[in-house]
Structure formats: C-alpha cells, structure tokens
mmCIF file as gemmi writes it, N, C-alpha and C atoms, coordinates in Angstrom:
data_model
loop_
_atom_site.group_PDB
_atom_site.id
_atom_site.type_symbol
_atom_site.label_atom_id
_atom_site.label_alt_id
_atom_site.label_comp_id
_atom_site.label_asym_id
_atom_site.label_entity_id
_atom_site.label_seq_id
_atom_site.pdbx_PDB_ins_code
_atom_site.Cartn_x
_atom_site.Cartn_y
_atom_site.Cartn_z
_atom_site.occupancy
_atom_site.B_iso_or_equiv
_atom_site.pdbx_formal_charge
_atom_site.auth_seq_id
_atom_site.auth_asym_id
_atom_site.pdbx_PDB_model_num
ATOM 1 N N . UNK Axp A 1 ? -9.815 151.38 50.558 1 0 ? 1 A 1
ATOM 2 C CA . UNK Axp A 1 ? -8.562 150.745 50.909 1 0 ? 1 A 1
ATOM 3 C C . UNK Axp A 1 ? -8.244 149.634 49.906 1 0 ? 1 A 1
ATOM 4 N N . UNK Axp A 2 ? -6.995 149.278 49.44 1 0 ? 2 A 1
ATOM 5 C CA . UNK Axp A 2 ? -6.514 148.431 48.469 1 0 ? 2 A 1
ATOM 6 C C . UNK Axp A 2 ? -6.544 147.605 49.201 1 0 ? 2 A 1
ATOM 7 N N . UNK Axp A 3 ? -6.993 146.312 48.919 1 0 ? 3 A 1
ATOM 8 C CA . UNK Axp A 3 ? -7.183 144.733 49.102 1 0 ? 3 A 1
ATOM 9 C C . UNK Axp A 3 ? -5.038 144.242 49.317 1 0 ? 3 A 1
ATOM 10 N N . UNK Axp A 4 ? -5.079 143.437 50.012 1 0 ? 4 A 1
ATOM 11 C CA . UNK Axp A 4 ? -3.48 142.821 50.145 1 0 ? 4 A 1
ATOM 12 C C . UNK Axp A 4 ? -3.856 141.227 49.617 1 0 ? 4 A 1
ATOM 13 N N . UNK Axp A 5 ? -3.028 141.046 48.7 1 0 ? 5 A 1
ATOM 14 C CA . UNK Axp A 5 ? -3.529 139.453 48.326 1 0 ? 5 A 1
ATOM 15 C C . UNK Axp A 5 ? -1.645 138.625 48.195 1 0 ? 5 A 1
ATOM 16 N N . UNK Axp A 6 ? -1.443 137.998 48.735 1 0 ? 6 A 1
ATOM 17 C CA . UNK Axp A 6 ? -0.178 137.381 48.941 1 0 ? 6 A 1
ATOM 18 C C . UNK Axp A 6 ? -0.101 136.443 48.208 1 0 ? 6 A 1
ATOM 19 N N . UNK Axp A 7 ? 1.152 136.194 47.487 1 0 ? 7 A 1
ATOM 20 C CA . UNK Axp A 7 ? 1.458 135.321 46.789 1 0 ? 7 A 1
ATOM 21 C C . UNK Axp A 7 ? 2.936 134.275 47.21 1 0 ? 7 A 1
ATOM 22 N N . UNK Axp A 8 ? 2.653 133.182 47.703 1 0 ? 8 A 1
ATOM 23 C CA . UNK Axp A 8 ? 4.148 132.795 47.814 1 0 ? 8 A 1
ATOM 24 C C . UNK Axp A 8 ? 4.649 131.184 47.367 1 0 ? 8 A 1
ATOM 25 N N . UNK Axp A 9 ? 6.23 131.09 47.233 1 0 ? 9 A 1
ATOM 26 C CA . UNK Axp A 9 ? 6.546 129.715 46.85 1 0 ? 9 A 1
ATOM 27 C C . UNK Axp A 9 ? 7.692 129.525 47.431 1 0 ? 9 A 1
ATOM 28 N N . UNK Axp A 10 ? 8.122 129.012 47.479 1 0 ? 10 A 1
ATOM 29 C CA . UNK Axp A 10 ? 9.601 128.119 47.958 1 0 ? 10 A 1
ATOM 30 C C . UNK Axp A 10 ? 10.274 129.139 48.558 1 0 ? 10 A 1
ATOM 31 N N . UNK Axp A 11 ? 11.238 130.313 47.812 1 0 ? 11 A 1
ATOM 32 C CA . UNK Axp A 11 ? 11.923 130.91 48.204 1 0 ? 11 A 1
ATOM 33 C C . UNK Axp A 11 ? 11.284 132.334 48.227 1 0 ? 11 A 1
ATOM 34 N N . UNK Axp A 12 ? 10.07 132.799 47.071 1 0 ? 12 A 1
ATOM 35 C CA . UNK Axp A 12 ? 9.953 133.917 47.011 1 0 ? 12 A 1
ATOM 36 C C . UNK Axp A 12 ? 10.543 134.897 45.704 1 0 ? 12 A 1
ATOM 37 N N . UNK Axp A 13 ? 10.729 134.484 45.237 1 0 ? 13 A 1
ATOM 38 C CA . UNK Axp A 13 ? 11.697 134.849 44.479 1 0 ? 13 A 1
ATOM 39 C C . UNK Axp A 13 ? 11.227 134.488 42.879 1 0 ? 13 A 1
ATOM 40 N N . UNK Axp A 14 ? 11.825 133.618 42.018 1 0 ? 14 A 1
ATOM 41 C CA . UNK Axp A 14 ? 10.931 133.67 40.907 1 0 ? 14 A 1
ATOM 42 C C . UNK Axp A 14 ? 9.288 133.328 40.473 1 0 ? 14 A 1
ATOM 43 N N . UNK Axp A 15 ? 9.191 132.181 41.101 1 0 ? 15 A 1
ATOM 44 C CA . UNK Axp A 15 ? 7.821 131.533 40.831 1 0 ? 15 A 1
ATOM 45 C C . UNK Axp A 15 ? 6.66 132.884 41.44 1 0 ? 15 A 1
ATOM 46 N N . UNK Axp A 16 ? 7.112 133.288 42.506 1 0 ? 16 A 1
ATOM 47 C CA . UNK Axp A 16 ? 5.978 133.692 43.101 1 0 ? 16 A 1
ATOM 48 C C . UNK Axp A 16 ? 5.925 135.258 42.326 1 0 ? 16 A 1
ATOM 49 N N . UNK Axp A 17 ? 7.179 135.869 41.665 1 0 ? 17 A 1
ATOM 50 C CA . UNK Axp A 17 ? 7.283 136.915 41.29 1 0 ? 17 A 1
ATOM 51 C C . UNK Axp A 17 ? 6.832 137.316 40.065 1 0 ? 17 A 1
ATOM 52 N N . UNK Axp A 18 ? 6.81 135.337 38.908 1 0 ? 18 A 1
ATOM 53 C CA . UNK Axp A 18 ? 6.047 135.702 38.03 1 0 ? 18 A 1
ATOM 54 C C . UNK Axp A 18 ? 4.329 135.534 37.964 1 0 ? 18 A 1
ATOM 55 N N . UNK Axp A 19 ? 3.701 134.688 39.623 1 0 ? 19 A 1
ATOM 56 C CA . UNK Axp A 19 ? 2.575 134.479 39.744 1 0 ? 19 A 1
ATOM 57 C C . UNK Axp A 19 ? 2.224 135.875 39.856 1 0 ? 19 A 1
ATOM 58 N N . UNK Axp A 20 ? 2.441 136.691 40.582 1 0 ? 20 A 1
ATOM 59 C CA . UNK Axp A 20 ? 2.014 138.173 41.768 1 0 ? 20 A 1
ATOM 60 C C . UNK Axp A 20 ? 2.435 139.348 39.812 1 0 ? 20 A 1
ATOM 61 N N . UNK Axp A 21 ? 3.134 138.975 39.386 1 0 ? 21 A 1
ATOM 62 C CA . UNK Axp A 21 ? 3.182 139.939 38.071 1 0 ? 21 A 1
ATOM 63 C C . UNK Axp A 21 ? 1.761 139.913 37.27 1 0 ? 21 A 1
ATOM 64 N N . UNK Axp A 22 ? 1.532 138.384 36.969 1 0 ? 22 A 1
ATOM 65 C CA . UNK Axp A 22 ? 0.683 137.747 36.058 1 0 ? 22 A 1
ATOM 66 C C . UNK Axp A 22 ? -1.067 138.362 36.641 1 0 ? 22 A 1
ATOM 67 N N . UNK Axp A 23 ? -0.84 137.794 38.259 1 0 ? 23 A 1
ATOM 68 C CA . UNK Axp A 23 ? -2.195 138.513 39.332 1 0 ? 23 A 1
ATOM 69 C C . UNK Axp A 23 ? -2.637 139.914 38.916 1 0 ? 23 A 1
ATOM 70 N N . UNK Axp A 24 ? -1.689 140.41 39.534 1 0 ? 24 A 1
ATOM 71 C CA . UNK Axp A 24 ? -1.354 142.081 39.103 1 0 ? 24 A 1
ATOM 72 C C . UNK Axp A 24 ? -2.451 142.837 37.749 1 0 ? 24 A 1
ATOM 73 N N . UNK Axp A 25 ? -1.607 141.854 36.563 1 0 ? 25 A 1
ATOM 74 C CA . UNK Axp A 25 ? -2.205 142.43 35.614 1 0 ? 25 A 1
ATOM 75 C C . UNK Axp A 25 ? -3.721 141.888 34.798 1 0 ? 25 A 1
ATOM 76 N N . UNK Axp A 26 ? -3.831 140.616 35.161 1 0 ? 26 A 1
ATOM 77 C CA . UNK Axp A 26 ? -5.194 140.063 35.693 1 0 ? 26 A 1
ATOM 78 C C . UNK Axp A 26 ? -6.519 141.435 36.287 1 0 ? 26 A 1
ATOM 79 N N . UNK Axp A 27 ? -5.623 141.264 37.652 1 0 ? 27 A 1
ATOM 80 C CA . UNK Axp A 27 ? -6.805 142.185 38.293 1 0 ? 27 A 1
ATOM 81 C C . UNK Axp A 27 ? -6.876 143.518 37.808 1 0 ? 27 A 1
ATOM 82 N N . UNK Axp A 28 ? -5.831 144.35 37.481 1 0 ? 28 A 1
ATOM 83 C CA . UNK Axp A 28 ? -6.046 145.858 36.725 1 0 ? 28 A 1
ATOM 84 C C . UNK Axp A 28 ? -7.053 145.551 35.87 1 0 ? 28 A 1
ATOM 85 N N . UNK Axp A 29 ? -6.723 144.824 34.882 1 0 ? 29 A 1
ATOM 86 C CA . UNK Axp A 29 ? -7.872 144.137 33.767 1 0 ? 29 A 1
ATOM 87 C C . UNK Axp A 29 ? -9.211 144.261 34.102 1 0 ? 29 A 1
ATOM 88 N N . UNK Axp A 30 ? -9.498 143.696 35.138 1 0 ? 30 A 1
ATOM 89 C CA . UNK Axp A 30 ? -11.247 142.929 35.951 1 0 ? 30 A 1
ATOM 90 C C . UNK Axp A 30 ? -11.355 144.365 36.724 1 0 ? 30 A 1
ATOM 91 N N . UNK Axp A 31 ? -10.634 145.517 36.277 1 0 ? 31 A 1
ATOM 92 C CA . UNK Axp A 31 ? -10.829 146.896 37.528 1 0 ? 31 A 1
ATOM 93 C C . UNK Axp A 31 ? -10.94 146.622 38.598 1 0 ? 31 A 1
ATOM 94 N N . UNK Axp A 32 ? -9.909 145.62 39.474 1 0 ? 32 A 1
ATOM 95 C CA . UNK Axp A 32 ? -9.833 145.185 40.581 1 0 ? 32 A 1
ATOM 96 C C . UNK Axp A 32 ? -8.841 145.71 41.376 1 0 ? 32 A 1
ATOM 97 N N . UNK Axp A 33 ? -8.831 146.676 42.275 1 0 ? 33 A 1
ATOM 98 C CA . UNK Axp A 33 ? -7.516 147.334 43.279 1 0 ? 33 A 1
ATOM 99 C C . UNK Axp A 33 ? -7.155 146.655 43.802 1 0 ? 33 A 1
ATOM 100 N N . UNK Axp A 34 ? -5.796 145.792 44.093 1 0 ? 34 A 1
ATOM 101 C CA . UNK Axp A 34 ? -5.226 145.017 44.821 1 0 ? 34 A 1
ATOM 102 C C . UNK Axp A 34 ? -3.953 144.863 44.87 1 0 ? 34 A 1
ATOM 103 N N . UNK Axp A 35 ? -2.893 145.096 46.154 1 0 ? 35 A 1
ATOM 104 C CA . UNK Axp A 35 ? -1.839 144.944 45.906 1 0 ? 35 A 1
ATOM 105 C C . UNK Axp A 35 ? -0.69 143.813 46.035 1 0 ? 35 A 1
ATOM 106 N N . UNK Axp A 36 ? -0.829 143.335 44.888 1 0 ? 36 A 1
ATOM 107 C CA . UNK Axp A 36 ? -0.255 141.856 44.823 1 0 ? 36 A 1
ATOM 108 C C . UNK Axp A 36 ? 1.437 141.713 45.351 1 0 ? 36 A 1
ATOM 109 N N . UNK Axp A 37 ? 1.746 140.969 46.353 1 0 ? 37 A 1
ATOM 110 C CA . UNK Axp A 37 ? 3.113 140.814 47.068 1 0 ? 37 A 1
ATOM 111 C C . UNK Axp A 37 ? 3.463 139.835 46.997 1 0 ? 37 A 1
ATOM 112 N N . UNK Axp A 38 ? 4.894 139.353 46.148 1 0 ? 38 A 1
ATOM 113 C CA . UNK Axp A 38 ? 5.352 138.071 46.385 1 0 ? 38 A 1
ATOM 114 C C . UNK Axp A 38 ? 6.234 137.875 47.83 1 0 ? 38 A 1
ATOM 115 N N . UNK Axp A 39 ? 6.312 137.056 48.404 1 0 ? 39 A 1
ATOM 116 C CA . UNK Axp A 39 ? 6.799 136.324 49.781 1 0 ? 39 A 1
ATOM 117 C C . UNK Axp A 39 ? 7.275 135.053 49.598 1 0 ? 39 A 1
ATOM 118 N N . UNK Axp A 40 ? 8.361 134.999 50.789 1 0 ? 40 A 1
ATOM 119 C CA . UNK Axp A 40 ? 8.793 133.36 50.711 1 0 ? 40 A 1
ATOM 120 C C . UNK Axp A 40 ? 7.737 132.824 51.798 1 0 ? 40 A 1
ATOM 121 N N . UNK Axp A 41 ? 7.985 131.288 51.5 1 0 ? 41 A 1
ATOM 122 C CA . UNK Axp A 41 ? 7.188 130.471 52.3 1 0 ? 41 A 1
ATOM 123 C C . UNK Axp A 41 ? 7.207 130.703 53.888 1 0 ? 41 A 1
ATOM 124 N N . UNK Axp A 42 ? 8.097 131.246 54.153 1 0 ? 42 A 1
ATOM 125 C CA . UNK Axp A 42 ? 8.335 130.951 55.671 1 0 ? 42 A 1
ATOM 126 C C . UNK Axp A 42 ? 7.947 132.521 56.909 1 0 ? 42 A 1
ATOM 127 N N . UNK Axp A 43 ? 7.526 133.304 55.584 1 0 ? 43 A 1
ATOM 128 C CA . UNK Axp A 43 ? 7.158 134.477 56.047 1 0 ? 43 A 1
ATOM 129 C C . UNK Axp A 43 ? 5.697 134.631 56.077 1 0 ? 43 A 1
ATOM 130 N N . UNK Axp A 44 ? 5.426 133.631 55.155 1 0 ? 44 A 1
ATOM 131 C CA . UNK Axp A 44 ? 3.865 133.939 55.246 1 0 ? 44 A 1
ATOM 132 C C . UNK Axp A 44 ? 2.51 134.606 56.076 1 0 ? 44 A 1
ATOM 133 N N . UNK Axp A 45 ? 3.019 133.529 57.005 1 0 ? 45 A 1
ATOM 134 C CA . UNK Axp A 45 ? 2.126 133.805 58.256 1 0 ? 45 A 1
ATOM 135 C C . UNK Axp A 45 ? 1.971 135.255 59.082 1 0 ? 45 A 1
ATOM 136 N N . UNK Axp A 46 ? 2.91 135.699 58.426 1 0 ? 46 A 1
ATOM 137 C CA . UNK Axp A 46 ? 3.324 137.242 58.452 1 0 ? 46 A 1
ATOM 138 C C . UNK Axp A 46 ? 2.17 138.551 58.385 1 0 ? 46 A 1
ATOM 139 N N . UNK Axp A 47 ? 2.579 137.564 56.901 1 0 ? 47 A 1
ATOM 140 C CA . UNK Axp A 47 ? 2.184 138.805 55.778 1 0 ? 47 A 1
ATOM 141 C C . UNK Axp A 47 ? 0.147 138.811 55.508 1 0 ? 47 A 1
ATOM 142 N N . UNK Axp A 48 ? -0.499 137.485 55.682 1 0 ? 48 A 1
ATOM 143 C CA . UNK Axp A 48 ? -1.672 136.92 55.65 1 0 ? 48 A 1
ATOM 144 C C . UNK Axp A 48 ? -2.48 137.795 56.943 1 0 ? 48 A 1
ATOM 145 N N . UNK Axp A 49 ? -1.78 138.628 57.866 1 0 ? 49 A 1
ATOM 146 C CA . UNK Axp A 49 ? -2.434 139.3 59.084 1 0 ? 49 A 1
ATOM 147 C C . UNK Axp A 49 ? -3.622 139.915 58.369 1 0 ? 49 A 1
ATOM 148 N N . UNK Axp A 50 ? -3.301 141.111 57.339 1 0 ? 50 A 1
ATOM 149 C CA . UNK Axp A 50 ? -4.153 141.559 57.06 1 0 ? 50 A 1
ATOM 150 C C . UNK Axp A 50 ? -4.715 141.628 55.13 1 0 ? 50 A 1
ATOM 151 N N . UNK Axp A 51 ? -4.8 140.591 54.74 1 0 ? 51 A 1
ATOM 152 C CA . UNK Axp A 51 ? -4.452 139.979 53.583 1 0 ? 51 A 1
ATOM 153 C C . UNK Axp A 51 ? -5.813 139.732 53.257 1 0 ? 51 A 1
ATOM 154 N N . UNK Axp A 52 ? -6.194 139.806 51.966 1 0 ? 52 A 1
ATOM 155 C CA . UNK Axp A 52 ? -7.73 139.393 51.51 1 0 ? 52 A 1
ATOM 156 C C . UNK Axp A 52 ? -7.823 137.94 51.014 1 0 ? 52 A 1
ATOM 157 N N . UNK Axp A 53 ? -6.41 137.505 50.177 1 0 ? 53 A 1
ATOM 158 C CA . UNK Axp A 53 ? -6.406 135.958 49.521 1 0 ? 53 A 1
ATOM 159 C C . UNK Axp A 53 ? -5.08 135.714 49.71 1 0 ? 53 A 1
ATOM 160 N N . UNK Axp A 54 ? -4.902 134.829 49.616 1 0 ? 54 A 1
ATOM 161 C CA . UNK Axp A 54 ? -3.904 133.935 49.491 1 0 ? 54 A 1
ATOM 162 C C . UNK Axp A 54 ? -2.991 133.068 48.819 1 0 ? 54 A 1
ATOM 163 N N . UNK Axp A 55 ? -2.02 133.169 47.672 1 0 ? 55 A 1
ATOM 164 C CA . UNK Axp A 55 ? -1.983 132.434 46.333 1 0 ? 55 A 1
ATOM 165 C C . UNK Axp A 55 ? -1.24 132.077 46.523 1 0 ? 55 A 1
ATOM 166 N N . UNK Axp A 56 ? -0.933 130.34 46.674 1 0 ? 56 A 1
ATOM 167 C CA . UNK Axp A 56 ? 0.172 129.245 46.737 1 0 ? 56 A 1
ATOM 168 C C . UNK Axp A 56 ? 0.213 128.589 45.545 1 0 ? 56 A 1
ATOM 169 N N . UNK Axp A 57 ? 1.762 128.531 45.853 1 0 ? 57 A 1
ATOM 170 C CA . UNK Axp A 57 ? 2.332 127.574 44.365 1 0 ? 57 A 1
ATOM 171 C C . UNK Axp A 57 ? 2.29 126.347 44.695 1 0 ? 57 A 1
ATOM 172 N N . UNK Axp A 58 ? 3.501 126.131 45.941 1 0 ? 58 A 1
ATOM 173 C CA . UNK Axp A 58 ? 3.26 124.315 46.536 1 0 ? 58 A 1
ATOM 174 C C . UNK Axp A 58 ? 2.289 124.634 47.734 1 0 ? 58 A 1
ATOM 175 N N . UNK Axp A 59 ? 2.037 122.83 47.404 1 0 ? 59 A 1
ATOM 176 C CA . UNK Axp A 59 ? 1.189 122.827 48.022 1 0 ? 59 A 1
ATOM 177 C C . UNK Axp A 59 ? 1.396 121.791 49.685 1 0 ? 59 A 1
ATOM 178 N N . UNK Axp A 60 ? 0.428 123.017 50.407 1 0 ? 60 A 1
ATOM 179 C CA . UNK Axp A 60 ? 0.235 122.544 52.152 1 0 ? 60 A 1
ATOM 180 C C . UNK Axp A 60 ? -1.14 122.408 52.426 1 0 ? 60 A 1
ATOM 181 N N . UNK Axp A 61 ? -1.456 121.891 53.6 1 0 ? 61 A 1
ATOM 182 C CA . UNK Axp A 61 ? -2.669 121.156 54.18 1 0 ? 61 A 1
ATOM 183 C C . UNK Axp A 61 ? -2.574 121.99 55.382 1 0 ? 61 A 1
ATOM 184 N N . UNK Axp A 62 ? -1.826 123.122 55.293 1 0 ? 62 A 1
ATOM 185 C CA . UNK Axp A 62 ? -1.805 124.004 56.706 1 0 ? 62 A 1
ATOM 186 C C . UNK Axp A 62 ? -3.15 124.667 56.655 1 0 ? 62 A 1
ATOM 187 N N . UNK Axp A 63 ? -4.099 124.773 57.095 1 0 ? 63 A 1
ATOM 188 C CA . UNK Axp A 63 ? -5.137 125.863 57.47 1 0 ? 63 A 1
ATOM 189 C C . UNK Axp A 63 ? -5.056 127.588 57.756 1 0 ? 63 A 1
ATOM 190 N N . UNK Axp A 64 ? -5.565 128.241 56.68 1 0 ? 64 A 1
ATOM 191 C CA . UNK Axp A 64 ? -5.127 129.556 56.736 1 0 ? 64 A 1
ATOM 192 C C . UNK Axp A 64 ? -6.399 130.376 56.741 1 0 ? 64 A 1
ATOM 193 N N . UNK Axp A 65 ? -6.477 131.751 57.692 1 0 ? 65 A 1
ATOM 194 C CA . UNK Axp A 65 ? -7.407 132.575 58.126 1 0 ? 65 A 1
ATOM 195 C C . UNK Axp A 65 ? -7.799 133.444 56.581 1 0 ? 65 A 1
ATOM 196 N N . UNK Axp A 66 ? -7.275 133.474 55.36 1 0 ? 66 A 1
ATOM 197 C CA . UNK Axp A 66 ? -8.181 133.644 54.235 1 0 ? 66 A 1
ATOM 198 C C . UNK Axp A 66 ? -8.543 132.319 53.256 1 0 ? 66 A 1
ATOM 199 N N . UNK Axp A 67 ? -8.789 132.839 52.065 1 0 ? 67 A 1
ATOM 200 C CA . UNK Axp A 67 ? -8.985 132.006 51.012 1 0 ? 67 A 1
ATOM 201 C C . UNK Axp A 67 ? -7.841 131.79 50.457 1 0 ? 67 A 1
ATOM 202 N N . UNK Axp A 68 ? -7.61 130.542 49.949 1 0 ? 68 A 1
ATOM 203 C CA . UNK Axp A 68 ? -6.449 130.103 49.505 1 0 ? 68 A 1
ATOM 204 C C . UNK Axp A 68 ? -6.991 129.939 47.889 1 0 ? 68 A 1
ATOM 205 N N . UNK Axp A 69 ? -6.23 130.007 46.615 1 0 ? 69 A 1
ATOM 206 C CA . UNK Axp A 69 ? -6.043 130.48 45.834 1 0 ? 69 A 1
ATOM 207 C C . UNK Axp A 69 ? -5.363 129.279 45.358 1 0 ? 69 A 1
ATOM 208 N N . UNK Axp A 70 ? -5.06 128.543 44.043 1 0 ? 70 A 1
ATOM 209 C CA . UNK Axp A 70 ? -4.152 128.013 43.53 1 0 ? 70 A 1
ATOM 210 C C . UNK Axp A 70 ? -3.426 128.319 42.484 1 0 ? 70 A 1
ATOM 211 N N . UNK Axp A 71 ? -1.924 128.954 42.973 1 0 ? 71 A 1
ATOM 212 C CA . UNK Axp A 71 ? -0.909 129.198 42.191 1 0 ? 71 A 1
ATOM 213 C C . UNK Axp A 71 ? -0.814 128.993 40.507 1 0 ? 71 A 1
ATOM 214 N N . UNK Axp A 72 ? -0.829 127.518 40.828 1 0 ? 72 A 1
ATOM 215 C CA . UNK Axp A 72 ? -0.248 126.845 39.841 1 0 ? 72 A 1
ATOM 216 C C . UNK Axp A 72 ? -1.131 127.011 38.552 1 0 ? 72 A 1
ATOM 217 N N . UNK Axp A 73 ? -2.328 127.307 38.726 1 0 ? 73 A 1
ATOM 218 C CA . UNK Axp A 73 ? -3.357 127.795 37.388 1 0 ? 73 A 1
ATOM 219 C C . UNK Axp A 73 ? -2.811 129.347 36.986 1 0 ? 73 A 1
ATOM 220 N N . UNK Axp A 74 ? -2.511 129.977 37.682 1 0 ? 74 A 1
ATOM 221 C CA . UNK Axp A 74 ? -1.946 131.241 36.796 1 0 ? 74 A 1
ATOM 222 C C . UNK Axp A 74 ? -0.429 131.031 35.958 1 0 ? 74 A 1
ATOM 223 N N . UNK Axp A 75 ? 0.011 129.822 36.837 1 0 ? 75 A 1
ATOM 224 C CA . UNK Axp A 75 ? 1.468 129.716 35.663 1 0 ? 75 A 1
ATOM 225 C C . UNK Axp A 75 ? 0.79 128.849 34.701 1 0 ? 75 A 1
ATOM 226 N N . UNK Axp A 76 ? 0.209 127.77 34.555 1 0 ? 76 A 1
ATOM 227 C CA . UNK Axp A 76 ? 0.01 127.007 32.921 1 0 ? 76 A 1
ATOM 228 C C . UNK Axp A 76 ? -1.475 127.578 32.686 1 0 ? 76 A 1
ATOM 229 N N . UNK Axp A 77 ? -2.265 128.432 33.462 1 0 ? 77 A 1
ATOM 230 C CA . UNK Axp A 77 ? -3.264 128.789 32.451 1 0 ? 77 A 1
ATOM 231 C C . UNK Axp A 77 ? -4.505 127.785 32.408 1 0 ? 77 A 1
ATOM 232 N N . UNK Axp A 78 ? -4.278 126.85 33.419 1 0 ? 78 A 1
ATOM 233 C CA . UNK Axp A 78 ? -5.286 125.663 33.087 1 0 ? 78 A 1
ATOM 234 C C . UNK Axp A 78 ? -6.075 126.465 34.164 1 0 ? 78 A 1
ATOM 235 N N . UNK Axp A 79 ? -7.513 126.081 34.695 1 0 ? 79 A 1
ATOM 236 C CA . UNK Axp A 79 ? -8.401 126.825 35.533 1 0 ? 79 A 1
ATOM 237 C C . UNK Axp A 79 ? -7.779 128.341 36.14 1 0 ? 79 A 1
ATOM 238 N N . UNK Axp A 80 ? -7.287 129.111 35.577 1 0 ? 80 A 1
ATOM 239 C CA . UNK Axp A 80 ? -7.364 129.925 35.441 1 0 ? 80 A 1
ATOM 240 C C . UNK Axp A 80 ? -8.042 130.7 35.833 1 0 ? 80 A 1
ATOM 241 N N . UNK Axp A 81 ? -9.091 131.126 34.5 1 0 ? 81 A 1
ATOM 242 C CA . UNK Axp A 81 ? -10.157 131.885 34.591 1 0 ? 81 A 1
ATOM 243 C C . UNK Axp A 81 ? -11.179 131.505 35.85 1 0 ? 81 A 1
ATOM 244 N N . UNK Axp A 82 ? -11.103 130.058 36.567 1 0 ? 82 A 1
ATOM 245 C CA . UNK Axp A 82 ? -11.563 129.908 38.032 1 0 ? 82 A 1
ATOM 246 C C . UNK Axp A 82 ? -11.171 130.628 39.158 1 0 ? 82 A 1
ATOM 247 N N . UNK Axp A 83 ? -9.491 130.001 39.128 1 0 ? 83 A 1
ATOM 248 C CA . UNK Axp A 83 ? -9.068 130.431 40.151 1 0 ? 83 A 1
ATOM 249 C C . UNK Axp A 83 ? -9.097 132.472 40.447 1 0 ? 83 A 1
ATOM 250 N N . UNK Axp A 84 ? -9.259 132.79 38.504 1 0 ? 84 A 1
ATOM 251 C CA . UNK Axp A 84 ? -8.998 134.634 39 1 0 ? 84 A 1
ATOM 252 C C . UNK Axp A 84 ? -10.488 134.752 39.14 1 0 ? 84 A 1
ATOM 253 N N . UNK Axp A 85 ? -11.592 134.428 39.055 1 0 ? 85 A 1
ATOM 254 C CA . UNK Axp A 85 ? -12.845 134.96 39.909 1 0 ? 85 A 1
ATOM 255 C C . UNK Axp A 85 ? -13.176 134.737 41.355 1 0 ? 85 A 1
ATOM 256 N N . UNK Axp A 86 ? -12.529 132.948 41.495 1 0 ? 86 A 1
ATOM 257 C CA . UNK Axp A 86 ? -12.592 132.751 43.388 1 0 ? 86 A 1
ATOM 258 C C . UNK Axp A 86 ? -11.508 134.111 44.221 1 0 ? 86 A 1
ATOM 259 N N . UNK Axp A 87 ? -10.455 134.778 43.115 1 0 ? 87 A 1
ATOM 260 C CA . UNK Axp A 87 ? -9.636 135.379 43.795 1 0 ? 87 A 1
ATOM 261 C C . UNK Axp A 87 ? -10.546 136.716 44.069 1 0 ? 87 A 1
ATOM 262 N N . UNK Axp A 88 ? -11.078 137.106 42.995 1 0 ? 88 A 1
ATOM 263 C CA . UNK Axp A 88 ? -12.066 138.605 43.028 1 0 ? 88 A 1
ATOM 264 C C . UNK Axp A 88 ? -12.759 138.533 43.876 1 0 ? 88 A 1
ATOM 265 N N . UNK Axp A 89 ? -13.677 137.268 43.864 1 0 ? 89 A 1
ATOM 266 C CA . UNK Axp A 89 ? -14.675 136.905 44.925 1 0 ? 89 A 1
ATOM 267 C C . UNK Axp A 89 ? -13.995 137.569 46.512 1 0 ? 89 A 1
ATOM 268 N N . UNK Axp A 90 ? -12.703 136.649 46.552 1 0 ? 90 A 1
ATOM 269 C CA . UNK Axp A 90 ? -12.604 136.928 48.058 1 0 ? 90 A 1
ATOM 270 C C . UNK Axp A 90 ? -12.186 138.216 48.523 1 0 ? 90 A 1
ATOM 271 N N . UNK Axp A 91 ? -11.343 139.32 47.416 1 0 ? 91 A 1
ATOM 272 C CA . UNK Axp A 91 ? -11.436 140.747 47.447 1 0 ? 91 A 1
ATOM 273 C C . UNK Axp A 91 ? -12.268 141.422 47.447 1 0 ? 91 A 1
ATOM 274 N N . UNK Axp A 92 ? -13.286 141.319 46.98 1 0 ? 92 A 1
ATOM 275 C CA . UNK Axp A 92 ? -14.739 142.13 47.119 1 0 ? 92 A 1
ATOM 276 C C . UNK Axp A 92 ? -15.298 141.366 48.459 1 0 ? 92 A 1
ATOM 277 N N . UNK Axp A 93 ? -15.291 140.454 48.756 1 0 ? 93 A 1
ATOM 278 C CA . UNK Axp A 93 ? -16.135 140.183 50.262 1 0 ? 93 A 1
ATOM 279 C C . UNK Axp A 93 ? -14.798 140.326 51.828 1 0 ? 93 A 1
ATOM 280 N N . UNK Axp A 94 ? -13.654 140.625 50.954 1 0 ? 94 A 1
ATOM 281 C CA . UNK Axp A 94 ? -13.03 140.978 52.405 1 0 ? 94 A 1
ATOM 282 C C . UNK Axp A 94 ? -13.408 142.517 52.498 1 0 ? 94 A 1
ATOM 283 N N . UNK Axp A 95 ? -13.779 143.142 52.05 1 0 ? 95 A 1
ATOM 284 C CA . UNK Axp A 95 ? -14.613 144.632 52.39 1 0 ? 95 A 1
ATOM 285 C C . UNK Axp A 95 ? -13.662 145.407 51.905 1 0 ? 95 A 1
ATOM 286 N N . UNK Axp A 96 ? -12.201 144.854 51.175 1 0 ? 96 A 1
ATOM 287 C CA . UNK Axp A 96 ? -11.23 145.99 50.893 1 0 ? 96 A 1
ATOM 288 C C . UNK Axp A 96 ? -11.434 146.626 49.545 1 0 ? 96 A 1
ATOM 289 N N . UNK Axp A 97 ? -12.329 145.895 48.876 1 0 ? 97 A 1
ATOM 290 C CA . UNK Axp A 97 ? -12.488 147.037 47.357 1 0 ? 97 A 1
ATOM 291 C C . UNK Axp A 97 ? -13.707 147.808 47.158 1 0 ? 97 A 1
C-alpha cells in the first residue's frame, strides 16, 4: 500500500503545491512510494485520518496523530536532507511501504 503523506499551508494552493512537487520527487529518488497531497489548512484534520507524515509550512502548536515534518526546509533547502529522512523514517514505520 502507498504511504499518504500531507502537505499543507495557508490556502493550499501554491506553497504547499510547490512543497508536495519538490516531496514527490525527493521520495521517487530515495525509491520511496508515497503519495504526496497538497491541502489547505483547514482541511487538514481530514486528510491526516489515514496519513503516514505530515508536512507544514506555518507553523502551529496543535498536536497531531502523525509526525510532523517541517515545510519550510524543502522550500530554502536548509535542513533539508533532515527533514527528507525524518520524513522516510515515518513512511517506513507507518507500515505503508
């Protein structure tokens, strides 16, 4: 089964569309199956039902039933290469790859 890893920001729409592009081709790379979905903020809680990670742009102190992920290293590239192994990490131990 393909891993669900959510990506969302403000509206949904650009930020999160070029994070979930950038993810995408990240994980093909690392031979990682996962199907990366951008979402607006307000749907989230939605979409996280059955979701392996979690990738936020802004940032909340809300408590969420996966691993949360930080956005903002896949747009400038700074921890990066952190944040895309904590992301693998949590796809291989949610049992979906």
């Amino acid at each position: 089964m393909t891993a669900k890893v959510v990506v969302a920001c403000g509206s949904g729409v650009a930020t999160s569309q070029t994070v979930a592009s950038k993810v995408s081709r990240l994980l093909k790379e690392a031979k990682v199956d996962a199907d990366v979905q951008a979402v607006d903020l307000k749907s989230v809680d939605r979409h996280l039902t059955d979701a392996a990670a979690y990738i936020t742009i802004v940032r909340e102190n809300k408590p969420r039933s996966v691993p949360v992920i930080n956005g903002i290293a896949f747009l400038t590239g700074m921890g990066q290469d952190q944040e895309l192994a904590r992301l693998i990490e949590a796809i291989k131990s949610s049992g979906s790859n």
